[in-house]
MARMIZA-88290 format. One record per residue (C-alpha): x, z, y. Coordinates in steps of 0.05 Angstrom, whole numbers, padded with zeros to 5 digits, always signed. Each point is the difference from the previous one (the first is absolute). Example, Ala and Ser with C-alpha at 12.3 -4.5 7.8 and 13.67 -1.06 7.14 Angstrom:
<nodes>
+00246+00156-00090 +00027-00013+00069 
</nodes>
This chain:
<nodes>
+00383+00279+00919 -00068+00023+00003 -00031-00077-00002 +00045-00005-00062 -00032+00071-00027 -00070-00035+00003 +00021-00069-00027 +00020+00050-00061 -00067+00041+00003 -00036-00066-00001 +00036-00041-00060 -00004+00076-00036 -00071-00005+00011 -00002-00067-00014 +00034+00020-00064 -00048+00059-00024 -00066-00041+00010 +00024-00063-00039 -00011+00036-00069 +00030-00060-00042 +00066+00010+00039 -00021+00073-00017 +00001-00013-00069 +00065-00044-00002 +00036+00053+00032 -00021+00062-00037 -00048-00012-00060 +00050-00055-00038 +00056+00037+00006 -00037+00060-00034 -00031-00048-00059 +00067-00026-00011 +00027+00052-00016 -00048+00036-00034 +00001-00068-00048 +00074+00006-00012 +00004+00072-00015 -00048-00002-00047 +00012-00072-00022 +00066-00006-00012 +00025+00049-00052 +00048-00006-00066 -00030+00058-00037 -00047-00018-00064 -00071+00024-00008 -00052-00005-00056 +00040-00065-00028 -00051-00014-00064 +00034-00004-00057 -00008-00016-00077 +00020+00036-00068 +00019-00039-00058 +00010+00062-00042 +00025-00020-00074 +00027+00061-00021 -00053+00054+00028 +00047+00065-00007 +00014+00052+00040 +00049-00030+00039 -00041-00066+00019 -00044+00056+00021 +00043+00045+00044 +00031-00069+00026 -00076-00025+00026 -00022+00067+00023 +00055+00003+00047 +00000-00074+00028 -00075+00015+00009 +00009+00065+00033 +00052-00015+00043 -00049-00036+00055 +00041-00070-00004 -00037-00026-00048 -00066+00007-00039 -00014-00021-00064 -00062-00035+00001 -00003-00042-00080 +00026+00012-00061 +00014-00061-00041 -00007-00019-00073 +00050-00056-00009 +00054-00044+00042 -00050-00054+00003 -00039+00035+00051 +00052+00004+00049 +00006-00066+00021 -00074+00008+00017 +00002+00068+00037 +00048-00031+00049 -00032-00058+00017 -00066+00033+00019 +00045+00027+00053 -00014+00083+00007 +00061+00022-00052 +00062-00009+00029 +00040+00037-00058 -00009+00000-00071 +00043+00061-00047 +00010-00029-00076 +00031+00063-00041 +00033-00026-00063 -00025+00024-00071 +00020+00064-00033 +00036+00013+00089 +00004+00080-00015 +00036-00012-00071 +00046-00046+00031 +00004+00057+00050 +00020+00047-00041 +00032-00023-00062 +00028-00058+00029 +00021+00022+00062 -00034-00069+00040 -00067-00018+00012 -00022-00053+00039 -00047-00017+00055 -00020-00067+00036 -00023-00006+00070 -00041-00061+00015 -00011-00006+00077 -00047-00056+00034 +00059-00031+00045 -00041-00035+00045 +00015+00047+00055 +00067+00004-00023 +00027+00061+00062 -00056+00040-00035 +00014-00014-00072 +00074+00017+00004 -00026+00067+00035 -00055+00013-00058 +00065-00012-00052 +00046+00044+00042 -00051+00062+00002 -00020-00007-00078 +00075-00003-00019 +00004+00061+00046 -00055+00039-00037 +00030-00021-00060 +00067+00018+00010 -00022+00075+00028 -00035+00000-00071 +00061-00011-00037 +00035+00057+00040 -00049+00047-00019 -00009-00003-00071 +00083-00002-00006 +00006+00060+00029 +00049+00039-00053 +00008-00051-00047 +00073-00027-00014 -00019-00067-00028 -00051-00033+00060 -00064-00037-00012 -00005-00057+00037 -00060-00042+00015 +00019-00071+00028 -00050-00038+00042 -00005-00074-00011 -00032-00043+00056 -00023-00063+00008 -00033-00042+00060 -00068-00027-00002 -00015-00063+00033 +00064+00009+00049 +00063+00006-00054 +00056-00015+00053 -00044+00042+00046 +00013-00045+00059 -00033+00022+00065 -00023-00062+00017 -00057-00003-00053 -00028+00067+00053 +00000-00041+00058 -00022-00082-00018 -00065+00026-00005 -00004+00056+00054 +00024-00051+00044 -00042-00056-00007 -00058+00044+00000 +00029+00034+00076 +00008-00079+00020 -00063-00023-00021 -00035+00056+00027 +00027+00008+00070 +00012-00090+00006 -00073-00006-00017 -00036+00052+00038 +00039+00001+00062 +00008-00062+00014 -00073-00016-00015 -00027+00061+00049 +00050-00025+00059 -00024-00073-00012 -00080+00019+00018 +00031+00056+00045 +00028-00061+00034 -00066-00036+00009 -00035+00061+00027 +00045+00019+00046 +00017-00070+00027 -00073-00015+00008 +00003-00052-00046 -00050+00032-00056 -00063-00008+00046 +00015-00074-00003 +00003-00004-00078 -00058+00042-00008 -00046-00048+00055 +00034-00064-00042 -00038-00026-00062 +00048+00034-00047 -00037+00053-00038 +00021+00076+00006 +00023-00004-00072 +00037-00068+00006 +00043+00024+00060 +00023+00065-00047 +00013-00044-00053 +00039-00058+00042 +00039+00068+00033 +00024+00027-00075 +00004-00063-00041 +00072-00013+00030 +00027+00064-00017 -00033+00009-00065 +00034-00070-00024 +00068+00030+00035 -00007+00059-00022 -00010-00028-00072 +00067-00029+00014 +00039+00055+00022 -00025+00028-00068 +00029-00061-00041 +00066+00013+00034 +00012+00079-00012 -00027-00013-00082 +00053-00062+00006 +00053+00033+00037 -00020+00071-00050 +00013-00055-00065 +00055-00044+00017 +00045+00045+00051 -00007+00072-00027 -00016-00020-00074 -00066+00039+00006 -00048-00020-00054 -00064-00021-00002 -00026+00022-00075 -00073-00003+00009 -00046-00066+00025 +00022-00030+00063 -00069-00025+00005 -00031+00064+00003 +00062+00025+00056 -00018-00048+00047 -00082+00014-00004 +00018+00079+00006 +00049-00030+00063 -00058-00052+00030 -00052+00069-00004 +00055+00040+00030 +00003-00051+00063 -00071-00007+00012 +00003+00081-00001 +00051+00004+00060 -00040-00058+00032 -00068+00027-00004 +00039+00080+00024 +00029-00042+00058 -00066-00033+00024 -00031+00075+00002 +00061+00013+00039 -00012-00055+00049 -00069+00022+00010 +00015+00068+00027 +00063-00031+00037 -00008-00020+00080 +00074-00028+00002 +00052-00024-00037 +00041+00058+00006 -00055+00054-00018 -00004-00050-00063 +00082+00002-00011 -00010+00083+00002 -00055+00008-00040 +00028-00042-00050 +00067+00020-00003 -00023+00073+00005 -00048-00006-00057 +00027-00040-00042 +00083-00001+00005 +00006+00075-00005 -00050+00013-00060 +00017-00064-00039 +00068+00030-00006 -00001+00064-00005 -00076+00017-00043 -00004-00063-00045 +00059+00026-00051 +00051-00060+00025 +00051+00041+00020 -00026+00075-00018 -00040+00023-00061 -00064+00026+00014 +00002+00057-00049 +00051+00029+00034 -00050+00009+00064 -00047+00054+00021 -00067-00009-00023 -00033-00025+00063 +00056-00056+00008 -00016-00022-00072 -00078+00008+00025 +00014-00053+00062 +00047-00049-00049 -00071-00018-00035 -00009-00032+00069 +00055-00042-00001 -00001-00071-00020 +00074-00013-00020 -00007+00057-00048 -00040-00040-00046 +00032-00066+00015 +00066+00030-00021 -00029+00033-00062 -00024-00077-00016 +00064-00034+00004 +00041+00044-00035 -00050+00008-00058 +00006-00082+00002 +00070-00008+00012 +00038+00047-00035 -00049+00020-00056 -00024-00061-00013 -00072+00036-00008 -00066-00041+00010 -00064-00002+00039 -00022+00060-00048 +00052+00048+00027 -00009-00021+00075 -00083-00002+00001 -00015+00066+00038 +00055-00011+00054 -00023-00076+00014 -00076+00025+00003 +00020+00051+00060 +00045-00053+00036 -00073-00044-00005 -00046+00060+00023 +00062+00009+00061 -00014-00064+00019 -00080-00007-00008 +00005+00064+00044 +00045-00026+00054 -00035-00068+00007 -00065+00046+00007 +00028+00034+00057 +00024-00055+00035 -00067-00034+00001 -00027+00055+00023 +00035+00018+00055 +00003-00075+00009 -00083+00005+00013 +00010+00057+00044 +00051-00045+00047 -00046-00053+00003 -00057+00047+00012 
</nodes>
């Protein structure tokens, strides 16, 4: 018993000085689920939102003061004409657009029915039916309160329709989501474990002393899985059209660049990887715990960033798929061009300029 009592002293030792097992055991657990309580949430917060007020009476007024000031939403543009909604939704920040009818507060009174149309970017179509459900909520509490003693009730009916997503089919959510998490984690992991592999085999000193330049070994290690990863691409979009009748409105062209700058993204973040990894498995972890977890849960696939504390929202910036998804669904689904997608390319190219700096850096300082 007491040789067994100090073979469990030792491996507890063993234990407390290894401070990546250290971290496995207490500091993920705690991340975790720190990033799903805060993540993963079904309330609504700050969801911007447009007026198209063509009645401007009181009761357009009362109705938009307390959508505003009920903390769900926040009205953020007030539009002149129908024509400009199309165009508020595709630059992507509204998500709902309010069109009040003419003369709504004489039809309110006199004819007891005034109506009110809710226009909702159903793109992310679990948080569009929520944005509908709390408006007609609001709405409906409103009609309570100004019948209060009346025999014959006012009633306001809300008429909605679907932006971009009419049948509101989850699926248009996760084709892109998806193909930017396979992408992402295909190209950078298995890029960082293939040099991983070299290095820890032994194998790299022997490229490097051969008369391949630094840059052409890189290039020979990535070409593979950028032309496989361009593949894999091909498939999901084909897969997206043909099996799930997701569309592709805008150019096709223009998808696959914004995929091929995607690709060499995750292959220029796993060389950096690769550079700072000893092993294969230190390169699986790393990857897997800096790039699985956030891809999911902070680049808006799956959860809606406005819904997350401010310092979340801070670290999303961070996170290539959030652009990338921002991309294809401007491109798929709203058919928008190069015009609407210009700022979120140009950070995907400064992500990878930056990486690919890195990497040669720390490349120098290993040959060094």
């Amino acid at each position: 018993m007491k040789r067994f009592i100090g073979f469990l002293k030792k491996e507890f030792y063993h234990i407390f000085r290894d401070k990546r097992s250290m971290l496995i055991l207490f500091g993920m657990p705690i991340v975790q689920l720190l990033l799903f309580g805060f993540v993963i949430t079904n309330d609504l917060k700050d969801v911007k939102m447009a007026v198209l007020d063509h009645s401007k009476d009181e009761y357009t007024s009362e109705i938009i003061n307390k959508i505003s000031s009920s903390g769900y939403f926040k009205l953020v543009e007030n539009l002149d004409g129908i024509n400009q909604v199309d165009a508020a939704f595709r630059k992507g920040e509204i998500k709902v657009v309010l069109v009040f009818e003419s003369e709504f507060g004489k039809n309110l009174v006199k004819g007891s029915k005034a109506s009110v149309q809710i226009l909702t970017d159903a793109s992310e179509p679990n948080m569009a039916s929520l944005e509908v459900n709390y408006l007609q909520g609001i709405l409906q509490n409103y009609n309570i309160e100004i019948n209060r003693g009346k025999t014959i009730p006012n009633q306001i009916i809300p008429q909605t329709r679907m932006y971009f997503n009419p049948d509101m089919e989850s699926v248009y959510m996760f084709v892109p989501g998806i193909m930017a998490t396979i992408l992402m984690l295909v190209s950078a992991m298995m890029t960082s474990i293939s040099i991983a592999r070299e290095k820890e085999m032994g194998t790299m000193e022997i490229l490097l002393v051969s008369p391949l330049l630094p840059w052409q070994i890189i290039l020979g290690k990535v070409t593979p899985y950028l032309i496989l990863s361009f593949i894999n691409a091909l498939v999901i979009v084909g897969m997206g059209y043909f099996v799930f009748g997701v569309p592709v409105l805008g150019s096709f062209a223009l998808l696959m660049a914004e995929s091929v700058l995607f690709i060499l993204l995750a292959l220029s973040l796993g060389i950096f990887i690769s550079t700072v990894s000893d092993s294969q498995q230190v390169a699986m972890m790393l990857s897997m715990f800096a790039l699985m977890l956030p891809t999911i849960l902070l680049s808006g696939f799956i959860f809606p960033l406005r819904n997350m504390p401010l310092p979340l929202q801070a670290i999303s910036h961070i996170i290539p798929p959030r652009w990338f998804i921002v991309i294809i669904k401007n491109i798929m689904l709203k058919g928008t061009g190069f015009e609407f997608v210009w700022k979120e390319t140009l950070i995907l190219i400064g992500m990878t300029a930056g990486f690919i700096g890195l990497s040669v850096k720390k490349f120098k300082i290993r040959l060094e």
